[in-house]
C-alpha positions in Angstrom: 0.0 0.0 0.0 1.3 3.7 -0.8 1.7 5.4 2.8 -0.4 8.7 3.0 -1.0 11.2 5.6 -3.8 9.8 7.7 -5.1 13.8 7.4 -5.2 13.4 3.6 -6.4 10.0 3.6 -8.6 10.2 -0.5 -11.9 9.6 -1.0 -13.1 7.9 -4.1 -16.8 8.6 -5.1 -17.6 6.4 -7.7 -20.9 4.1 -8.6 -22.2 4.7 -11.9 -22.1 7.3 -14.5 -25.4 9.6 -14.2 -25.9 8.4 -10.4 -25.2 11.7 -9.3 -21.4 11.3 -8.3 -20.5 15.3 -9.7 -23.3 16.6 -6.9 -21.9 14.5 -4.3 -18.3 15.2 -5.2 -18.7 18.8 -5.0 -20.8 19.1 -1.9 -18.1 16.4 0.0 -15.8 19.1 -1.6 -17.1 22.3 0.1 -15.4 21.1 3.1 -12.4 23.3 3.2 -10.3 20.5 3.7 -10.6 18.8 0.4 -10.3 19.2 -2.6 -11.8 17.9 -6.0 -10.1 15.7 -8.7 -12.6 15.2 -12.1 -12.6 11.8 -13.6 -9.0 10.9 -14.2 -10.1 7.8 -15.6 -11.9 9.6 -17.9 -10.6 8.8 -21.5 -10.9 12.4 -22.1 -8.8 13.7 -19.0 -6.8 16.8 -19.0 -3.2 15.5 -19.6 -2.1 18.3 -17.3 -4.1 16.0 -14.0 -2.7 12.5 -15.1 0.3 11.6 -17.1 -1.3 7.9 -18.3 -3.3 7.2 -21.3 -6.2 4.8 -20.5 -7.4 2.2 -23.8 -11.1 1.6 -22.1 -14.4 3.3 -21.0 -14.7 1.4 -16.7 -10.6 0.2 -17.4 -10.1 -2.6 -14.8 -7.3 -2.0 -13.2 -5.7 -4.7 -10.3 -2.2 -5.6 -8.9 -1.9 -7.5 -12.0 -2.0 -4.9 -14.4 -1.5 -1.9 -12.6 2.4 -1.5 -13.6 1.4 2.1 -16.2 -0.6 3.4 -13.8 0.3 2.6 -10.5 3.0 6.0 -10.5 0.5 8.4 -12.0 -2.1 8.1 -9.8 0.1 9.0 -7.1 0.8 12.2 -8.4 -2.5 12.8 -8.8 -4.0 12.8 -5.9 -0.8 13.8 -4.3 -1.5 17.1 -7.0 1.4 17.2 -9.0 0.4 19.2 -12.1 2.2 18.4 -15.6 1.5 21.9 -17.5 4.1 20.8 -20.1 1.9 18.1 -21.4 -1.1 20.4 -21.0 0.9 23.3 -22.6 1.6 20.7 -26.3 -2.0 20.7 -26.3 -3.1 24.6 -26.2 -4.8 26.1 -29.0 -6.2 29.5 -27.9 -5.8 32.1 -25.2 -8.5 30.4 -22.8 -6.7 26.9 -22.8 -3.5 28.9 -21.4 -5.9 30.4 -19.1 -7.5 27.2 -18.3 -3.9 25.7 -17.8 -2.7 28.5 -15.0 -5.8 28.2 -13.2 -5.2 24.4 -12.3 -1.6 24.8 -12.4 -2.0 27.0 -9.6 -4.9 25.4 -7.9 -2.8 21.9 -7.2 -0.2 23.8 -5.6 -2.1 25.2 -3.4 -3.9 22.0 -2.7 -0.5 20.6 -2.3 0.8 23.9 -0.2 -2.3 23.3 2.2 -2.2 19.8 2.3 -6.0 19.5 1.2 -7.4 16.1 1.0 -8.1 14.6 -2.4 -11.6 13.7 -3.4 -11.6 11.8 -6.3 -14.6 11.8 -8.6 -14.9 9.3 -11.1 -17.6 6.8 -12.1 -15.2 5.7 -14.8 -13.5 4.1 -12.1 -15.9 1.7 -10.3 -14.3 -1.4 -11.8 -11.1 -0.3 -10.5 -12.2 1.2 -7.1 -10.8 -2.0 -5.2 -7.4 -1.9 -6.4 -7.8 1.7 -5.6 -9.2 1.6 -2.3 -6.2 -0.9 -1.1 -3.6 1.0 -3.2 -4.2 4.1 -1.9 -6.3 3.9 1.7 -9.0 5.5 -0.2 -12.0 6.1 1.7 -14.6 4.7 -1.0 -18.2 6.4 -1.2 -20.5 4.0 -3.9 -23.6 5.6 -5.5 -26.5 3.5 -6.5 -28.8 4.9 -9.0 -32.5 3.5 -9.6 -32.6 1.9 -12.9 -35.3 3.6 -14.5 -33.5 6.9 -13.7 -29.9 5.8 -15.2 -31.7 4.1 -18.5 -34.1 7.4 -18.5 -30.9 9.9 -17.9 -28.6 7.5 -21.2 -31.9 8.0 -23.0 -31.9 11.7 -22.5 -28.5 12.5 -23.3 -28.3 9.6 -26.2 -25.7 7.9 -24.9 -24.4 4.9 -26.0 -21.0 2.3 -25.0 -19.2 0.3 -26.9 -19.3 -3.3 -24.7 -16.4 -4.2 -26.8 -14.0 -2.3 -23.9 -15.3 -4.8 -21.7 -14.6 -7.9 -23.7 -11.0 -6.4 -24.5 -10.4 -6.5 -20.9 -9.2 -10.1 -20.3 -8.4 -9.6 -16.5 -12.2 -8.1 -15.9 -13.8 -10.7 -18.0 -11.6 -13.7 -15.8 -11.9 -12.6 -12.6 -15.9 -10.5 -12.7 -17.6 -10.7 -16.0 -17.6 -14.0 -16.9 -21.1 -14.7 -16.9 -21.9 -12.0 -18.9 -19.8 -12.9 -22.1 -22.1 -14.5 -24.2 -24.7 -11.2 -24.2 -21.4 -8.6 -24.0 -20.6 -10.4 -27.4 -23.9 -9.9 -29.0 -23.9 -6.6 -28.0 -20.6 -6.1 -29.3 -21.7 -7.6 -32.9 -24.9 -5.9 -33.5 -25.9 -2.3 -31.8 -29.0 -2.2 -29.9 -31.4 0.6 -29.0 -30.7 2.5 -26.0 -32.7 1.3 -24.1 -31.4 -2.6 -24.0 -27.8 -0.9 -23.9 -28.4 1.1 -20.7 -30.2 -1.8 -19.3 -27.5 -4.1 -19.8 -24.6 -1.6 -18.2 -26.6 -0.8 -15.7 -26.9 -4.5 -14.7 -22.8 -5.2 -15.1 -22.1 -1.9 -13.0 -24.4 -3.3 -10.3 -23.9 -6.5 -10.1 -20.2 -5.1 -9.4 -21.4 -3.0 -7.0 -23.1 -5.6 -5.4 -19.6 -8.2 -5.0 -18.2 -4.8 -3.6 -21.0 -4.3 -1.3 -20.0 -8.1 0.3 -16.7 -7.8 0.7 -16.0 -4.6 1.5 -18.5 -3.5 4.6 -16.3 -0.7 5.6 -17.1 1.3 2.0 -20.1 4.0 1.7 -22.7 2.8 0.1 -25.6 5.2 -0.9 -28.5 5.7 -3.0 -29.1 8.5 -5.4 -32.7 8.6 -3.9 -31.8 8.8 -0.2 -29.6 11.9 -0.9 -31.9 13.4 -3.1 -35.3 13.3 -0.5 -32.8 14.4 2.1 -29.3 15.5 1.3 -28.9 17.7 4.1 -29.3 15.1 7.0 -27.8 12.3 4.6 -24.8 14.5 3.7 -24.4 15.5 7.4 -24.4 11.6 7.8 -21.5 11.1 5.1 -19.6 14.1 6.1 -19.6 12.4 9.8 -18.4 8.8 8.1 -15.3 10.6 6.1 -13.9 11.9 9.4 -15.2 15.9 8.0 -17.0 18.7 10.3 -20.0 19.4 8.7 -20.7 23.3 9.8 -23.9 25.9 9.3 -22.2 27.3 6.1 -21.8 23.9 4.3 -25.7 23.3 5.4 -26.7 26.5 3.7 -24.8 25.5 0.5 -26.3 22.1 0.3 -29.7 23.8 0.7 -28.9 26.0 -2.5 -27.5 23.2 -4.6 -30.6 21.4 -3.8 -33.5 22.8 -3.8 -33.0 25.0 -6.3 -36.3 27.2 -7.9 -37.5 26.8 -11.5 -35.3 30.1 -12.5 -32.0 28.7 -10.7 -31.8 25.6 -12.4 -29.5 25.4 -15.7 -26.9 22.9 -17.5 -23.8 24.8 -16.9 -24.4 24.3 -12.6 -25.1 22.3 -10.1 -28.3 23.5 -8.9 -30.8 21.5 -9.2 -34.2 20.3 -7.2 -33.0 17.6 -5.9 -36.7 15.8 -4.6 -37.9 16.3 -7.9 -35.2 14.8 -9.9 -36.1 11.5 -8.4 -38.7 10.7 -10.5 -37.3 12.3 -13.7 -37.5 9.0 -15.0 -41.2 9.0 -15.4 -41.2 11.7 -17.6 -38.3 10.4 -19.5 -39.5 6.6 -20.6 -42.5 5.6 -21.5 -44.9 3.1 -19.5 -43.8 -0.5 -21.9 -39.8 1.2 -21.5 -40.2 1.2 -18.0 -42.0 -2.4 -17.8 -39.1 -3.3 -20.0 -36.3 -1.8 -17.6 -38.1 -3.3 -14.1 -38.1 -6.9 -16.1 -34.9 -7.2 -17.1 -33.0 -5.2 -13.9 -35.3 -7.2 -11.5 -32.7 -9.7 -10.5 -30.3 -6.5 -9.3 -32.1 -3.9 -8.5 -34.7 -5.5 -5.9 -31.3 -6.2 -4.0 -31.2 -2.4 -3.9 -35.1 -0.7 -4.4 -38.8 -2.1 -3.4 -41.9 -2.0 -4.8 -42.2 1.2 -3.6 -39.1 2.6 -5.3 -40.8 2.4 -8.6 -44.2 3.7 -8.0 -44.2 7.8 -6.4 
């Protein structure tokens, strides 16, 4: 295991894309003793945050394989900035600007000896190797699977399941079972709808393994911060070892529960109680039968009855 401060022990907040993790990032990160790293597993990561060039959407990464990555993580979160590999790719005034703003952000996260908060859903098939790695505390958000398939469906996105299949450690030691469909899917695209379902199922059927073996992680639901995120956050604030004080409460309150006029795509504001059932809006009543029929296995180890009816 890398040694690390016990003070600036990381925290990884991972689960799956669209589950929320930016929200609860930032709000873990108004504490004034951390600070936030976005998605360096990201396949389009600033080079100036992570010298390492990742092949995969969810890369798996273990003691196996971790050999290319093992020393660039370490900067990282320890907030070593490379501006010269962010400098060959400047094209305009604003990406110089853009590249003095975060060189001089991660040194003074590195000056003050902030606490990194890692943000990356790109990550959850890696967050064991680097929970042990690193000491990372290790936050997991669980997302309802009508909302994930009705968020993919709003933003039209898509995966390639071929990056799972070309991942021969993830397919031995996890995804086995799943080869056969991950092949057909590879072969032949299918609508949205069957693709989100299916990645919603391999993400949470990983989060489920994690869920037995590692009982010391955070595991959290979308929902249950959404219907309450200031006494849930006070609650995960108190688990990471951070003071939660009256000016982080206030902020929480305007990030969620933002009015109609407030909300926008380029913030995190949002109305947070609401969002919950975005999904209803989003699918229609045979795509939602659909999703409950084929998530059912998974997700009624995670939501009731209840969870799919407001």
């Amino acid at each position: 295991m890398y040694m690390i401060d016990h003070n600036k022990k990381p925290i990884l907040v991972t689960g799956s894309h669209r589950s929320g993790s930016t929200w609860t990032g930032r709000i873990i990160a108004l504490s004034p003793n951390v600070a936030y790293i976005h998605e360096p597993f990201n396949l389009y990561h600033r080079p100036g945050i992570i010298k390492v060039k990742l092949n995969y959407w969810f890369p798996y990464i273990c003691d196996e394989n971790d050999y290319f990555c093992f020393n660039a993580f370490k900067d990282c979160i320890n907030f070593k900035y490379y501006w010269l590999d962010e400098l060959r790719i400047a094209k305009s005034i604003k990406d110089i600007g853009r590249l003095l703003r975060d060189y001089f952000l991660t040194k003074k996260y590195a000056i003050l000896n902030k606490r990194p908060l890692v943000k990356d859903p790109i990550a959850v098939f890696s967050a064991e190797w680097l929970a042990k790695r690193f000491n990372m505390d290790v936050v997991v958000l669980i997302r309802h699977p009508a909302a994930f398939v009705g968020s993919l469906k709003k933003a039209k996105w898509k995966y390639p399941f071929i990056h799972f299949l070309k991942q021969p450690l993830l397919m031995q030691h996890y995804l086995s079972k799943y080869r056969p469909i991950l092949e057909e899917y590879s072969k032949k695209e299918k609508d949205i709808i069957e693709q989100a379902i299916l990645l919603w199922n391999i993400i949470h059927y990983m989060i489920l393994k994690y869920r037995d073996s590692n009982p010391n992680w955070i595991f959290v639901r979308h929902e249950d911060l959404s219907i309450d995120p200031i006494e849930n956050f006070r609650k995960l604030y108190m688990r990471l070892g951070l003071k939660f004080s009256p000016d982080i409460e206030k902020k929480i309150s305007d990030y969620s529960f933002a009015g109609p006029q407030e909300l926008n795509s380029n913030n995190l504001k949002r109305d947070s109680r609401k969002n919950i059932w975005s999904w209803k809006r989003r699918l229609t009543t045979e795509e939602i039968k659909k999703v409950k029929e084929n998530t059912y296995a998974i997700a009624s180890q995670f939501y009731s009855e209840k969870d799919w009816a407001e």
